[in-house]
GUDREN-571823 format. One record per atom (N, C-alpha, C, O): x, y, z. Coordinates in steps of 0.05 Angstrom, whole numbers, plus 32768, in hexadecimal, padded with zeros to 4 digits. Layout:
% residues N
XYZ;...
***
This chain:
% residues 255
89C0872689E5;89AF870F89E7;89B387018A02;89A186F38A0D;89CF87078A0E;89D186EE8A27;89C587018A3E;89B486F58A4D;89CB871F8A45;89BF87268A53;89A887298A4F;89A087348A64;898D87268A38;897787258A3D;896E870D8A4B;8960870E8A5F;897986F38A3F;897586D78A4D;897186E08A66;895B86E18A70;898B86E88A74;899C86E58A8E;897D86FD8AA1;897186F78AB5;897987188A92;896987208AA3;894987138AA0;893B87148AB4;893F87098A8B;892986EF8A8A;893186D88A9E;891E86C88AA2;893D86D58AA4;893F86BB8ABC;894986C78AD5;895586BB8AE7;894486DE8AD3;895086ED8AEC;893186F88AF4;892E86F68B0C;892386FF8AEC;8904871C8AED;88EA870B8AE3;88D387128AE8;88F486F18AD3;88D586E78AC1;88C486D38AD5;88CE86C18AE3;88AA86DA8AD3;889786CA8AEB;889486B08AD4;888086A28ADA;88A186A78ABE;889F86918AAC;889C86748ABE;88B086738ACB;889286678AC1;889A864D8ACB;88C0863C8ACD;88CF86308ADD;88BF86458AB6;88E0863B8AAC;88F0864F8AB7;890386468AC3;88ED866E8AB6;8902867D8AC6;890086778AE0;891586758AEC;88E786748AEF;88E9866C8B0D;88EF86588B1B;88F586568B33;88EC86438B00;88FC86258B00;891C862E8B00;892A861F8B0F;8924863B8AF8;8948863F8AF1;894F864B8B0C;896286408B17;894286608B1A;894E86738B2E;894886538B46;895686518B5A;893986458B41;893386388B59;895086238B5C;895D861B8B6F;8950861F8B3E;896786048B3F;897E86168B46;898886108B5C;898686278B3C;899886368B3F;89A686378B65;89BB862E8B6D;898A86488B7B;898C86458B92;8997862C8BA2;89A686298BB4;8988861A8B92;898685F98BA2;89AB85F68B9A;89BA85ED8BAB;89B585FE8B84;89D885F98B7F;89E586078B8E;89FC86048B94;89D6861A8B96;89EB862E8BA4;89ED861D8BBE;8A0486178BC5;89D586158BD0;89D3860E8BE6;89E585EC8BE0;89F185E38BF4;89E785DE8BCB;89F485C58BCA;8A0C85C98BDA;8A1C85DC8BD8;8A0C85B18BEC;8A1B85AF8BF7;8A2A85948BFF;8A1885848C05;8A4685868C02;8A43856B8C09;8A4C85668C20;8A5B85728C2E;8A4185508C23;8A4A85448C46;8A68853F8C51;8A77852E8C47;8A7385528C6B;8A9085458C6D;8A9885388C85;8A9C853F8C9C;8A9A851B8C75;8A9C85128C8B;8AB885138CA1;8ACC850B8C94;8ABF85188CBB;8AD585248CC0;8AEF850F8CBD;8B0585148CB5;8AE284F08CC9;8AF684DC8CC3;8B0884E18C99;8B2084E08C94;8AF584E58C89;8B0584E48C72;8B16850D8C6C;8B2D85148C64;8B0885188C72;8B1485378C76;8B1C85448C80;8B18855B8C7A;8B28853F8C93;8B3B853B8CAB;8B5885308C9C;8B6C853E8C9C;8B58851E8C93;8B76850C8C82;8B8085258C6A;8B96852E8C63;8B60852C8C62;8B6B85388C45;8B7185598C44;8B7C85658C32;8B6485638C60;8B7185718C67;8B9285778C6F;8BA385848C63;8B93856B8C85;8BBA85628C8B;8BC3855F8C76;8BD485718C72;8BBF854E8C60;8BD285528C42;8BCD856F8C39;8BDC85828C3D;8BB985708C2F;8BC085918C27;8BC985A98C32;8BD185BD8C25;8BC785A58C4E;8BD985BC8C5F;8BF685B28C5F;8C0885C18C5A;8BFC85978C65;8C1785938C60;8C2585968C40;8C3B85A08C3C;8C13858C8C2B;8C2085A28C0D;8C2385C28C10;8C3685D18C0F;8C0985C68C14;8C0D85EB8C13;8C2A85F58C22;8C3D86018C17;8C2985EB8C3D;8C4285F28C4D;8C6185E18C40;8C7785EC8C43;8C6085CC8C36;8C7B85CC8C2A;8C7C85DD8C02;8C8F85E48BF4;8C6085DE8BFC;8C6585F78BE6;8C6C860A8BEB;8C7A86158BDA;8C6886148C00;8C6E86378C0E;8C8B863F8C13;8C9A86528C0E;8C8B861D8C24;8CAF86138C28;8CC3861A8C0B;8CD986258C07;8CB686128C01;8CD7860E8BE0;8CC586248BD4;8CCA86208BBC;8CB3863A8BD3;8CB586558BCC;8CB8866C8BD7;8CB486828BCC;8CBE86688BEF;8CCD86728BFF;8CEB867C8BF9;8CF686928BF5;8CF386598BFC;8D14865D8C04;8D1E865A8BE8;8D37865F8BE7;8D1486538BD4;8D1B86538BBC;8D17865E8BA8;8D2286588B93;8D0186758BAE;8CFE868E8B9E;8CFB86A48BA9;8D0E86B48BA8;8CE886AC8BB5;8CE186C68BC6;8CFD86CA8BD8;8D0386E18BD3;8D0D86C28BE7;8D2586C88BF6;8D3D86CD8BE8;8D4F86DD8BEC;8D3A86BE8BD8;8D5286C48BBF;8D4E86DE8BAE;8D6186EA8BA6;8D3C86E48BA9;8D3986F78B8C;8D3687148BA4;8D3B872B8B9E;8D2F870F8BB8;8D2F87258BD5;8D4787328BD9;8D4C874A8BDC;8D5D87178BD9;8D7487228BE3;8D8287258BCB;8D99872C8BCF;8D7D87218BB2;8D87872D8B99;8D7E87528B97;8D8B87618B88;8D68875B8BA8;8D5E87788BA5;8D7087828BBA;8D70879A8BB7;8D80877B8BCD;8D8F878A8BDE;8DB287918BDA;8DC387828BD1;8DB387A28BE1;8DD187AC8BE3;8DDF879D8BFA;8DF787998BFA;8DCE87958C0D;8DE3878E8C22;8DCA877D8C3C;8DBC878A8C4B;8DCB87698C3B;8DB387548C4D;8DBE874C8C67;8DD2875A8C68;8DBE87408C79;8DBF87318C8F;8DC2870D8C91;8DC186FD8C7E;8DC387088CA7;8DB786F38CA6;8DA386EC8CB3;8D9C86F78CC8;8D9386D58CA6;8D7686D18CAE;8D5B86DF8C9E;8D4386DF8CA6;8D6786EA8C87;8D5887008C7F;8D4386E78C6C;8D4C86D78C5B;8D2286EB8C75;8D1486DE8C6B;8CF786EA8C5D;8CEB86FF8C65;8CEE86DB8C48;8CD786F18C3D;8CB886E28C32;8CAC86E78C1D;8CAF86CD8C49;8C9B86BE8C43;8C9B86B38C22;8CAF86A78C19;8C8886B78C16;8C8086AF8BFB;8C7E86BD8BE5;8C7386B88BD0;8C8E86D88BF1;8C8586EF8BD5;8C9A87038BCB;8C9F87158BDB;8CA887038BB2;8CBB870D8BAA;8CB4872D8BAB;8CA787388B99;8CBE873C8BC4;8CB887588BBE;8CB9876F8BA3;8CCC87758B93;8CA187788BA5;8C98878A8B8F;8CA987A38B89;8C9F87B88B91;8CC987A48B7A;8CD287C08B7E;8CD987CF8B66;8CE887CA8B53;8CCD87DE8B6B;8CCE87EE8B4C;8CE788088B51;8CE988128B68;8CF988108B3A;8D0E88238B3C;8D2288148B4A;8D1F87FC8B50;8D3D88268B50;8D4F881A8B55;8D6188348B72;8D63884C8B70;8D6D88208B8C;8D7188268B9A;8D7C88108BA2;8D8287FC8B95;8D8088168BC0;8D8C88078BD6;8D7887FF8BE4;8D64880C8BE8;8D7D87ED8BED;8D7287D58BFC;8D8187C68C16;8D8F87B28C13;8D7B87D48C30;8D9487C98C3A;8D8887B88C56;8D7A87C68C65;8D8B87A28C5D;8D7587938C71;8D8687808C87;8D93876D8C7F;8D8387898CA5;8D90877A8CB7;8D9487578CBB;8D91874A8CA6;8D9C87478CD6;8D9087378CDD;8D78872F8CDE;8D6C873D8CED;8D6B871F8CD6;8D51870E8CD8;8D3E87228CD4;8D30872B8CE7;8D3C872C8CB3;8D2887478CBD;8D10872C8CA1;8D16871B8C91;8CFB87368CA9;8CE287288C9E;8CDB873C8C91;8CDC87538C97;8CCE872E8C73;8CB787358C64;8CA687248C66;8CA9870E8C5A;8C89872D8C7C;8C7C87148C74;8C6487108C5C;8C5287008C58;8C6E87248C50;8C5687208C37;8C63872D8C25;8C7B87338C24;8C4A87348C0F;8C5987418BF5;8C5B876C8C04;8C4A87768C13;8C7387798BF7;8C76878E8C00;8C8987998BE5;8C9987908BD4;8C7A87B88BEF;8C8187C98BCF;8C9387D28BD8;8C9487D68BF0;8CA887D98BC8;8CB887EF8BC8;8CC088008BAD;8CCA87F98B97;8CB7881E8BBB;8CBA882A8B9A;8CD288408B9C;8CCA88568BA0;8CE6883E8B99;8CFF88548B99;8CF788698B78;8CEE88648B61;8CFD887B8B85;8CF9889C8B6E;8D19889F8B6B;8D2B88988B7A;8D1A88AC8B51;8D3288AC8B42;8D3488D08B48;8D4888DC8B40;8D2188DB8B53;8D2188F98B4E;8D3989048B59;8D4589168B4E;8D4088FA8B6F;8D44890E8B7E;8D6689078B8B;8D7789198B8D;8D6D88EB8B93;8D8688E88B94;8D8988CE8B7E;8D7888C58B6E;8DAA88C68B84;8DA088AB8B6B;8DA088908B7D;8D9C88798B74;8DA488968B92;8DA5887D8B96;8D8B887A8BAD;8D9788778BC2;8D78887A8BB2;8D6288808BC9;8D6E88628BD4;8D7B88518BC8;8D6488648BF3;8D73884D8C06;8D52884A8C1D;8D45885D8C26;8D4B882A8C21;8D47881C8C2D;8D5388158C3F;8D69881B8C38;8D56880A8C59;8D5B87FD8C6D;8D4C87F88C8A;8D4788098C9B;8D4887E18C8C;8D3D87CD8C96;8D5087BF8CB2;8D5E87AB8CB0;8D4C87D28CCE;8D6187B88CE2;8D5C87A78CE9;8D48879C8CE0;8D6B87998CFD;8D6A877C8D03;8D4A87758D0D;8D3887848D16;8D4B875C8D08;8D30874B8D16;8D1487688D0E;8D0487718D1F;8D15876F8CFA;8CF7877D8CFB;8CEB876E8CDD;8CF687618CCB;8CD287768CE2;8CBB87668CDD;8CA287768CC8;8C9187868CD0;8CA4876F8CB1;8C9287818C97;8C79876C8C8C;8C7F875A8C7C;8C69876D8C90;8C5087678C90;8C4C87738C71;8C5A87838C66;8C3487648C68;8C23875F8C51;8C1C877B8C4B;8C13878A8C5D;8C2087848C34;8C1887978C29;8C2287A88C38;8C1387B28C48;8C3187AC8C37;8C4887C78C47;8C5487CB8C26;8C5B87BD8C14;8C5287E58C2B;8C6B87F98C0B;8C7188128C23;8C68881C8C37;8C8E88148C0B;8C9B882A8C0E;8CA288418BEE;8CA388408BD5;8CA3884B8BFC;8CA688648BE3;8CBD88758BEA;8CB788868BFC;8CD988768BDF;8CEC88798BE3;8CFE88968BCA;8D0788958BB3;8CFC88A78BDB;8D0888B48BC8;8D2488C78BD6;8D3288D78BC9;8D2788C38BED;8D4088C08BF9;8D4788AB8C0E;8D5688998C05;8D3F88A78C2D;8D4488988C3B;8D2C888E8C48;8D1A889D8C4E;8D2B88738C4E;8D18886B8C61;8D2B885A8C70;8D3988498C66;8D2988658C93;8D3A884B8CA0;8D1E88468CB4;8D0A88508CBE;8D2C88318CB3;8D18881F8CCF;8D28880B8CE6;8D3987F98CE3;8D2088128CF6;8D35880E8D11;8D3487EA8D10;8D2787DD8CFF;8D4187DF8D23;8D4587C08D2A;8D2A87C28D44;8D2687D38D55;8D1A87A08D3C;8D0A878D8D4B;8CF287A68D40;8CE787AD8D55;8CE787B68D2B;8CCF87C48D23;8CC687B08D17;8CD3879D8D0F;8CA187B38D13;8C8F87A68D1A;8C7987B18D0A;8C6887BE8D15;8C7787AD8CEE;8C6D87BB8CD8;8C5187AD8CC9;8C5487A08CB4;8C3987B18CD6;8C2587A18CD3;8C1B879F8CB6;8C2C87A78CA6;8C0A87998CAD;8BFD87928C8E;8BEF87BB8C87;8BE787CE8C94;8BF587B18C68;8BEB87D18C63;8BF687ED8C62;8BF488018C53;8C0887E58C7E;8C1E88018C7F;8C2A88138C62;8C3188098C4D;8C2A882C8C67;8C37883D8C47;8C4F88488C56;8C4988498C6E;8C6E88528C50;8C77885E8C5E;8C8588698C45;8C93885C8C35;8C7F88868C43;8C87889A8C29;8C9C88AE8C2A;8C9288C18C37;8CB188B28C24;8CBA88C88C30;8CB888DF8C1A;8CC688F28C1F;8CAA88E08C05;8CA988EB8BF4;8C8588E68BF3;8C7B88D18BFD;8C7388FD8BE6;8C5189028BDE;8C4B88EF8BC1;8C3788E28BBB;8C6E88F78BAF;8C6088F38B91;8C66890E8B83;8C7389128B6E;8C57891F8B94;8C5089308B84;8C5089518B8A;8C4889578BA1;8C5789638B7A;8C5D89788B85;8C48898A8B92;8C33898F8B86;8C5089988BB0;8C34899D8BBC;8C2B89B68BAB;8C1389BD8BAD;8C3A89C38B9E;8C3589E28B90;8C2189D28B78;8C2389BB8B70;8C0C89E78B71;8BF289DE8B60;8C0089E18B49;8C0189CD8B3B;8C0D89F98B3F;8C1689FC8B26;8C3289E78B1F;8C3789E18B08;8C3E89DF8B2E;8C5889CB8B27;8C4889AE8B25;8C4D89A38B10;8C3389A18B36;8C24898E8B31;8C1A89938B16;8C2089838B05;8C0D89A58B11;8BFB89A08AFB;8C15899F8AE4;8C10898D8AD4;8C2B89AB8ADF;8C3789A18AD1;8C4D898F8ACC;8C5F89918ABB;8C4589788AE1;8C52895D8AE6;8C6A895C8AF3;8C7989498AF2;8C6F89788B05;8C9689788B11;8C86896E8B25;8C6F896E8B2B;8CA8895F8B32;8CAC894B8B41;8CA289608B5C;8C9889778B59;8CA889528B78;8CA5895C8B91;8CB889718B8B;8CC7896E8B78;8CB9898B8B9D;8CD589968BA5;8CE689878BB2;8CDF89738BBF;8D0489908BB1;8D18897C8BCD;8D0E897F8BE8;8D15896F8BF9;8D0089928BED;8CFD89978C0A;8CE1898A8C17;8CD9898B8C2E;8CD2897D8BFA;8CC4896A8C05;8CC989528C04;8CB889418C08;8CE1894D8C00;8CE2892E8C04;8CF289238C1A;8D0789178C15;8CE989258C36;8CFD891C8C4D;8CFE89008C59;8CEA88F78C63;8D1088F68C59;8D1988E48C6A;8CFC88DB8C7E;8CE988E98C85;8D0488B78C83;8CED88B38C93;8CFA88A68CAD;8D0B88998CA1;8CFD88A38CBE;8D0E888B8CD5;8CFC88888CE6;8CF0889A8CF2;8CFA88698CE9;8CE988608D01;8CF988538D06;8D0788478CF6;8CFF88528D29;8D0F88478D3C;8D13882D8D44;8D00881E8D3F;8D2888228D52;8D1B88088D5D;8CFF87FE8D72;8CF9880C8D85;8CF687EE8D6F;8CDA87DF8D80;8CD087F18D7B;8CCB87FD8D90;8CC487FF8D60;8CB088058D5F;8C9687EE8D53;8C9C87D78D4B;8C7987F98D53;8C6387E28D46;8C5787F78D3F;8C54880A8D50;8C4D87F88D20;8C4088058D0D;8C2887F88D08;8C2787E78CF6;8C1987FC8D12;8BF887F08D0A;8BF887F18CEB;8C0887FA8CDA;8BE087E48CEB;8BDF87D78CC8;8BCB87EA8CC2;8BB987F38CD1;8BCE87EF8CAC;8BC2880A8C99;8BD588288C9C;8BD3883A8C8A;8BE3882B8CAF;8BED884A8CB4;8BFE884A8CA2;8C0C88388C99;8BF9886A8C9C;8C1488798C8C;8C1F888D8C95;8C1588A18CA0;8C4188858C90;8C5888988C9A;8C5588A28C88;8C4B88978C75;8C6088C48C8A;8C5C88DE8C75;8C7388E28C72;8C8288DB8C85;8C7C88EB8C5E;8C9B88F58C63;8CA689078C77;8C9689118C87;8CBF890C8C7A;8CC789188C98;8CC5890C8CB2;8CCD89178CC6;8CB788ED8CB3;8CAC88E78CCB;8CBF88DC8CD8;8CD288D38CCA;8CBF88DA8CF3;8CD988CD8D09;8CCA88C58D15;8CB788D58D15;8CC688AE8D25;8CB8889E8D39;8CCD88918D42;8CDC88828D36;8CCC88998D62;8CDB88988D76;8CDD88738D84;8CCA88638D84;8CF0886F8D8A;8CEF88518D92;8CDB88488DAE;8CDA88538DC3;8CCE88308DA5;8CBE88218DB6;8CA7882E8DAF;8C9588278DBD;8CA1883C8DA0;8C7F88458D9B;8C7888368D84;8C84882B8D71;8C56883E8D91;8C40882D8D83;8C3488448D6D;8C2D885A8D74;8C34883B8D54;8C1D88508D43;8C02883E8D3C;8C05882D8D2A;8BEB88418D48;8BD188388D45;8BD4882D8D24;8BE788318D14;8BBD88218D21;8BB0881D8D0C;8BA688338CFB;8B9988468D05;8BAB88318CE1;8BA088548CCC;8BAE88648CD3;8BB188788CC4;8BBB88628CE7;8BC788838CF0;8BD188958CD7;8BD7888B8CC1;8BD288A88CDC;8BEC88B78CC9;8BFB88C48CD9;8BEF88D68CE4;8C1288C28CE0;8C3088D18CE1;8C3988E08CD0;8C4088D88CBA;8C3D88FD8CD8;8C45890C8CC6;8C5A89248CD9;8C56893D8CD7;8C6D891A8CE8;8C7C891F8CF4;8C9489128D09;8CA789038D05;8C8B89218D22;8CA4890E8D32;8C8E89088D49;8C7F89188D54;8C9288E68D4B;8C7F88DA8D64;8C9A88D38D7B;8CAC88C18D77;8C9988E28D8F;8CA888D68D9D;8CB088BB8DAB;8CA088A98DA4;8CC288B28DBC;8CCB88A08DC0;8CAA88988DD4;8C9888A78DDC;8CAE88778DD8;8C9E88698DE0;8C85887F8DEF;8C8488888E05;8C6D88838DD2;8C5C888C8DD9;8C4888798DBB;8C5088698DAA;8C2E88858DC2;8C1B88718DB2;8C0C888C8DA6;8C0388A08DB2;8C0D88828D86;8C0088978D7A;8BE3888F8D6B;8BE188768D68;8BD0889C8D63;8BB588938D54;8BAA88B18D49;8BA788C88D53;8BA488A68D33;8B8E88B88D24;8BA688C58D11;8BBE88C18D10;8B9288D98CFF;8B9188E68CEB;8B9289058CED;8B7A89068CEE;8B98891B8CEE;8BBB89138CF6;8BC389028D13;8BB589068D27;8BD888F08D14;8BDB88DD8D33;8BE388F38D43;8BF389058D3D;8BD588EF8D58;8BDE88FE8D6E;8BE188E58D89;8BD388D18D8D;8BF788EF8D97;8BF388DD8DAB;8BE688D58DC6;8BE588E78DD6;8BDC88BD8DCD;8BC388B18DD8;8BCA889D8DEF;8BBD88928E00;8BE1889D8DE8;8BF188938E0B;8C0E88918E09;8C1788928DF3;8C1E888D8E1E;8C3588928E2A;8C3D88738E2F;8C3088638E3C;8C56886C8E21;8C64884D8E27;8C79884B8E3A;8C89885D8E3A;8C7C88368E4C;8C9B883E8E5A;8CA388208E5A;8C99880A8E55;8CB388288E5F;8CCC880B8E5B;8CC687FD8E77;8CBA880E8E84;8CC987E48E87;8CC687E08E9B;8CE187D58E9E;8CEC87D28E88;8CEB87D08EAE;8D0987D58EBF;8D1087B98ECA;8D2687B18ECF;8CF087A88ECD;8CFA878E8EDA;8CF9877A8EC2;8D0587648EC0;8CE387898EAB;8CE5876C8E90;8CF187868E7F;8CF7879D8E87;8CF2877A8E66;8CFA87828E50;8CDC877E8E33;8CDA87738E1D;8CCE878B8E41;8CB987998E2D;8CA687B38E3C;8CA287B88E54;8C9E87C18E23;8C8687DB8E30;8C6E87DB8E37;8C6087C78E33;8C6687F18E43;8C4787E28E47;8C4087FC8E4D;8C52880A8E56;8C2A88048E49;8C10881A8E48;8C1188268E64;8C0C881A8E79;8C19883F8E61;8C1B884D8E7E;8BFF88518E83;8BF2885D8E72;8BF488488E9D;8BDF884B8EA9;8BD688678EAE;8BBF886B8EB5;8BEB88808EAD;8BDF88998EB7;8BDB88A68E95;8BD288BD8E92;8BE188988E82;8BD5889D8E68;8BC288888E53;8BBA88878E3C;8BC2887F8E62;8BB488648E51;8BA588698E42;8B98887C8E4C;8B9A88648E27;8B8388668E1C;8B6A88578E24;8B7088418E2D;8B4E885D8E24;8B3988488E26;8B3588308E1D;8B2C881C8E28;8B4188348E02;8B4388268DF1;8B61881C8DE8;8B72882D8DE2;8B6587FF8DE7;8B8788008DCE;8B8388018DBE;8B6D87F98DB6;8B9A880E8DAC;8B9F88168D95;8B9C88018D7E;8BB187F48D7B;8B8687F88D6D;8B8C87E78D5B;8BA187DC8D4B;8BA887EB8D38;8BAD87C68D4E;8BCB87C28D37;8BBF87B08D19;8BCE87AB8D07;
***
């Protein structure tokens, strides 16, 4: 009965259905006047609540129940507003001042060793919607730079043989390798590390990329499979990298 109504006041040339779709439009478009002297004040209050709500769920839940998931933390170790998502049981092991700044998965597999291990070095940085999938080691070097989205797996799930899949066995051991990304690296947001992968310190992996190997030291990778798309070098008088001009891309690499 309600969806006949609903498509009668949606399709009927009735007076009263074209009366309804009309009132209907005119609510959508309602709008009220703001004036800036009074919404302006009531703004500043509500950004200053939100920001001291964020404050005491922060430091009074999400950081606490964080450093209750680790074997062994730092100091400075902080995790915005969101109690990380970790399912199974492992190690957890996280430097100096290392950041979560959003909510982030972690899923440890019981298959294969018993204790699967996390670690996280100093001053690096895990962005929103970053998971890991852990079924032996994932390390990640000190000052890395882990944008929104990131997957880093060292394990598929699932076994690549058709007949062991189809009857629910785990990976083999020899697919489940180790992942290590170095120090100063930056992982664009969306890419996924594959298992086996090593990424060399001071490189960039684009946006989407997939890694499914070894990216060497300060080089810039992109695409599906990533291949690399420019050459980084250290400069000698500051202390940061920058895009070698005799490889440069046309384009930078999206983060």
């Amino acid at each position: 009965m309600h969806a006949r109504v609903r498509h009668w006041a949606a399709r009927s040339s009735h007076p009263a259905a074209t009366g309804l779709r009309g009132l209907r439009q005119r609510l959508r478009r309602f709008t009220l006047p703001a004036p800036r002297v009074l919404v302006r004040p009531l703004l500043w209050v509500f950004v200053g609540l939100r920001a001291g709500l964020y404050f005491l769920r922060s430091k009074l839940i999400a950081e606490p129940l964080l450093k209750a998931y680790c074997s062994r933390y730092g100091k400075g170790v902080t995790a915005g507003i969101y109690v990380p998502w970790v399912l199974g049981h492992g190690e957890l092991v996280l430097g100096d001042y290392v950041r979560f700044s959003g909510l982030i998965e972690i899923r440890y597999a019981a298959s294969f060793v018993a204790r699967p291990r996390l670690e996280i070095g100093d001053y690096s940085d895990i962005a929103h919607n970053t998971s890991f999938v852990i079924g032996r080691e994932i390390r990640i070097g000190r000052h890395v730079q882990i944008a929104d989205g990131v997957s880093l797996r060292d394990s598929g799930g699932h076994a690549s043989d058709p007949a062991l899949r189809l009857a629910g066995a785990p990976p083999a051991d020899g697919e489940v390798r180790p992942i290590v990304v170095h120090d100063n690296v930056w992982i664009g947001s969306g890419a996924l590390i594959m298992p086996g992968s090593e990424i060399g310190e001071g490189s960039i992996v684009a946006a989407r990329a997939v890694v499914s190997g070894k990216v060497a030291a300060y080089t810039v990778v992109a695409g599906n499979p990533a291949r690399r798309i420019g050459v980084l070098t250290r400069s000698s008088a500051v202390e940061h990298t920058e895009v070698s001009t005799a490889a440069q891309p046309t384009e930078p690499p999206a983060a």
